[in-house]
N, C-alpha and C positions, 0 to 999 in steps of 0.2 A: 465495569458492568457488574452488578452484585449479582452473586449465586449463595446459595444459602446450601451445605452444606453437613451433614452430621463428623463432628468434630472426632469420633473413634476415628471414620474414613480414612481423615485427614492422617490423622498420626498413623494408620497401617501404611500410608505412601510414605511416610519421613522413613519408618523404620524396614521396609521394605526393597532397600534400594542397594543397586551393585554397579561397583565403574564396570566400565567395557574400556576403556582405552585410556591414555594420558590427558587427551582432549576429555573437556567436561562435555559429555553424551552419558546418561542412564537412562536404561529399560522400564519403563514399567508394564503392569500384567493388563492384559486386554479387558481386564473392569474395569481399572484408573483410568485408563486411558478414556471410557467411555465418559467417564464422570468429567472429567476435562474438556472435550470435545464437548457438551452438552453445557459447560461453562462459557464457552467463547464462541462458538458458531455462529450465535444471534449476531457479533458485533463483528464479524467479517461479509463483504461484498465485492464486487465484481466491479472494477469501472472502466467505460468504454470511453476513451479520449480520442475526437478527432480534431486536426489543423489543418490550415489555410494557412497564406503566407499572403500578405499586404505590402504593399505595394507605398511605401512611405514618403515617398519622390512624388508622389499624386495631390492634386487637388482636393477631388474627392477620393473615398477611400474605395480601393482597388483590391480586390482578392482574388487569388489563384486556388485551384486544385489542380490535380493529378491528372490528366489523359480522360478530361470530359466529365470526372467523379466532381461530386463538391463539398471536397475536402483535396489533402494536399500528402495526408497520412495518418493513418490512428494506431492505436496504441490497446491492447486489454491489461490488467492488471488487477489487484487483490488488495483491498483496505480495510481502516479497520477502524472502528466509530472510537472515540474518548469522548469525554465529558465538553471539550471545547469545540469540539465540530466530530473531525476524520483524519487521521493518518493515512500519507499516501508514500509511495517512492516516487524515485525521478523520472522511470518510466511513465508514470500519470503524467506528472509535470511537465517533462519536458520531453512529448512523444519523439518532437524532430531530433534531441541527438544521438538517438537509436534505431533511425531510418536512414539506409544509404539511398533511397534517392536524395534524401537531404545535404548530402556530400556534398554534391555539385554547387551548390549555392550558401553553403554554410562561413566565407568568407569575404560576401558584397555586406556593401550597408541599405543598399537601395530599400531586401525584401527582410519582412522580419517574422517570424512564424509567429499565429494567434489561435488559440484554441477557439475551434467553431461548434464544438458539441461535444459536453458533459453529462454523461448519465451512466446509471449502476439498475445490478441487481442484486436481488439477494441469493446466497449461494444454491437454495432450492426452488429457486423461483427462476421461471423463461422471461417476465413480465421486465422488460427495463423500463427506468423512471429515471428522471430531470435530474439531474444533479447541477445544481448550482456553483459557479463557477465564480471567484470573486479574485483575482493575482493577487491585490493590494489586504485580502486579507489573509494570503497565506502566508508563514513564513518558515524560514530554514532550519529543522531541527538537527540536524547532521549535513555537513557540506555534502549537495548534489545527491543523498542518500536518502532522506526521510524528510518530511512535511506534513506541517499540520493548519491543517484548510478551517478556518475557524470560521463555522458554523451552522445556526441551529436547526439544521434540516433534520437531524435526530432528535432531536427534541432532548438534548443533552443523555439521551440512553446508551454510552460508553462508556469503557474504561476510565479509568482516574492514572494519570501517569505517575510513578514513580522516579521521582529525580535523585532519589537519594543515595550517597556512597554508601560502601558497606558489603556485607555476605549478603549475597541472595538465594536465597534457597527455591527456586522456581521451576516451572516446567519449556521446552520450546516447544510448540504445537506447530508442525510442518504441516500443508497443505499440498497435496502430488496429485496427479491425476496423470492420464494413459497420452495424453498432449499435450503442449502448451494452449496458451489461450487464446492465441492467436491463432490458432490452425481448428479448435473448437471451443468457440468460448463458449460456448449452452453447456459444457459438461459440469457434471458437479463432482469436483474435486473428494479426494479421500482423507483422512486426518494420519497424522504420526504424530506420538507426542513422546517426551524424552524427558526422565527430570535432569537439571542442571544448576551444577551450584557454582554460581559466577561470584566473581569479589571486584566491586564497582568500585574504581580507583577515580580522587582529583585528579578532573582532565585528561582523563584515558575514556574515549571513546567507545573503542571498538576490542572484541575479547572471540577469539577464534572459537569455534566449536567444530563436534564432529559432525558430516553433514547423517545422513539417515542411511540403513540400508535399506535403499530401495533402487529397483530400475525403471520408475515412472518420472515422470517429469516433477521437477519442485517448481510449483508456483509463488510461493511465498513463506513464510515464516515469521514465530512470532513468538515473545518472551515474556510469560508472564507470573506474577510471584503472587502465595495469597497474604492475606492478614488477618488474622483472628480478632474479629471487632466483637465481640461478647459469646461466652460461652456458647457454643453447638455452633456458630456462625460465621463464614469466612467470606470477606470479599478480593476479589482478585483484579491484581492491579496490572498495567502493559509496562512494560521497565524497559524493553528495547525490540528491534526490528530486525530480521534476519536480513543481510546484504550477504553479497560474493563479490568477492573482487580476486582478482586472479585466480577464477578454482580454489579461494580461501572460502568458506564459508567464518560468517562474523557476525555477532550479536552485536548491533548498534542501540546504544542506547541515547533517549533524547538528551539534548539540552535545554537548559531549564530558562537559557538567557538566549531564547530563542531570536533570529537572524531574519527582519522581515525586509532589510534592502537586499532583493533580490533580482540579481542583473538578467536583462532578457539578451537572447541569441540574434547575429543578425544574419541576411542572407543575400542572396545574389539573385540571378533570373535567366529562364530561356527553359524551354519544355514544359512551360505553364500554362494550364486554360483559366482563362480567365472566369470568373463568375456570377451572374447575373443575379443580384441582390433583389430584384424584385420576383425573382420566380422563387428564392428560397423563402421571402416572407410570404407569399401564395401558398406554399408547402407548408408553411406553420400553420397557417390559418388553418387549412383546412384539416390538415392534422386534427386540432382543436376543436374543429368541428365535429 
């Protein structure tokens, strides 16, 4: 996503900066920070993921929800536009392996989980919209970590990824809020931004960081570097995606030789309602109307 920038700014952040720790985490002053935040905002949104679980052993196709709902489990989460569609995590992806009702049936073949409803908002907006849901054209940027859902629902108005090795001299723009998203997804999250200068190694993935001081919730996270494309003017580019894995916080950066055979989960059955497919196309329609 290009922001245009006045080029002194830029060099008061280079020259402005102090470690805090061993981990790559620095502070910057509550201007840069704004100037950053006002950089990337536009290209982050909210997406609402719900499942259904089908029924594969059927003639016709069979769908379960939850206890009369119709759906089977969802998911909220925080993504973030590129030039090739949208970057998600595996929580979008793959809401059921993050749901223990899903346990119980996470090892039949009979039932297989399907996403039944795709949509976002924008981070200031209450208003959700469609988001378009394609498996066959997403594929694996980081095993079970990052994904990139390719397409043009933005109309290509994202980030440019950065695949390349090397020093990165960037910022992480952390997103926290007083909840997760799941207990108030209407909220509009707060920004923390940190600069950080990471050294993107062949076939090194992932590069720990310090997580934030903060005691709000982290919803997400994000890595981004700029480039001076002609005097006074910087565009800034997404070079990798905050994951935690064991209380690690980790800069994930994509790959470039992106992974689109990606294997689906299978499941089992019993505590299922099942779902009547002509009441939910009744519910579109008149939605629609």
């Amino acid at each position: 996503m290009k922001k245009i920038f006045c080029l002194l700014g830029i060099l008061g952040w280079m020259l402005s900066t102090t470690a805090q720790s061993s981990l790559p985490a620095i502070n910057m002053t509550s201007s840069n920070q704004q100037l950053i935040e006002d950089a990337v905002k536009d290209g982050i949104f909210v997406v609402h993921r719900c499942y259904q679980l089908q029924d594969t052993t059927a003639e016709k196709p069979i769908f379960y929800g939850w206890n009369n709902k119709n759906f089977f489990g969802e998911s909220y989460s925080l993504a973030i536009k590129v030039k090739e569609g949208y970057c998600l995590n595996d929580l979008a992806f793959r809401p059921w392996i993050y749901d223990k009702k899903f346990d119980e049936y996470a090892e039949s073949a009979q039932f297989a989980p399907v996403i039944s409803e795709s949509k976002y908002r924008a981070l200031e907006d209450t208003v959700w919209k469609s988001l378009p849901y394609q498996e066959l054209l997403t594929k694996e940027m980081a095993t079970h970590r990052i994904y990139l859902a390719q397409d043009s629902v933005f109309l290509q108005k994202g980030f440019s990824i950065d695949y390349s090795d090397g020093v990165k001299k960037g910022w992480v723009v952390w997103l926290v809020a007083d909840k997760s998203l799941m207990e108030d997804s209407q909220q509009i999250p707060s920004f923390l931004v940190y600069r950080t200068e990471l050294t993107f190694e062949p076939r090194k993935e992932s590069y720990e960081i310090k997580d934030p001081l903060t005691k709000k919730s982290i919803l997400a996270g994000y890595y981004v570097v700029p480039e001076t494309t002609e005097i006074g003017q910087i565009v800034f580019h997404l070079a990798g995606i905050v994951h935690q894995d064991k209380e690690i916080w980790q800069v994930v950066r994509m790959n470039n030789a992106a992974n689109s055979n990606i294997t689906k989960s299978k499941t089992t059955g019993s505590s299922l309602t099942p779902i009547d497919i002509s009441k939910e196309n009744e519910v579109k329609k008149n939605k629609k109307k």
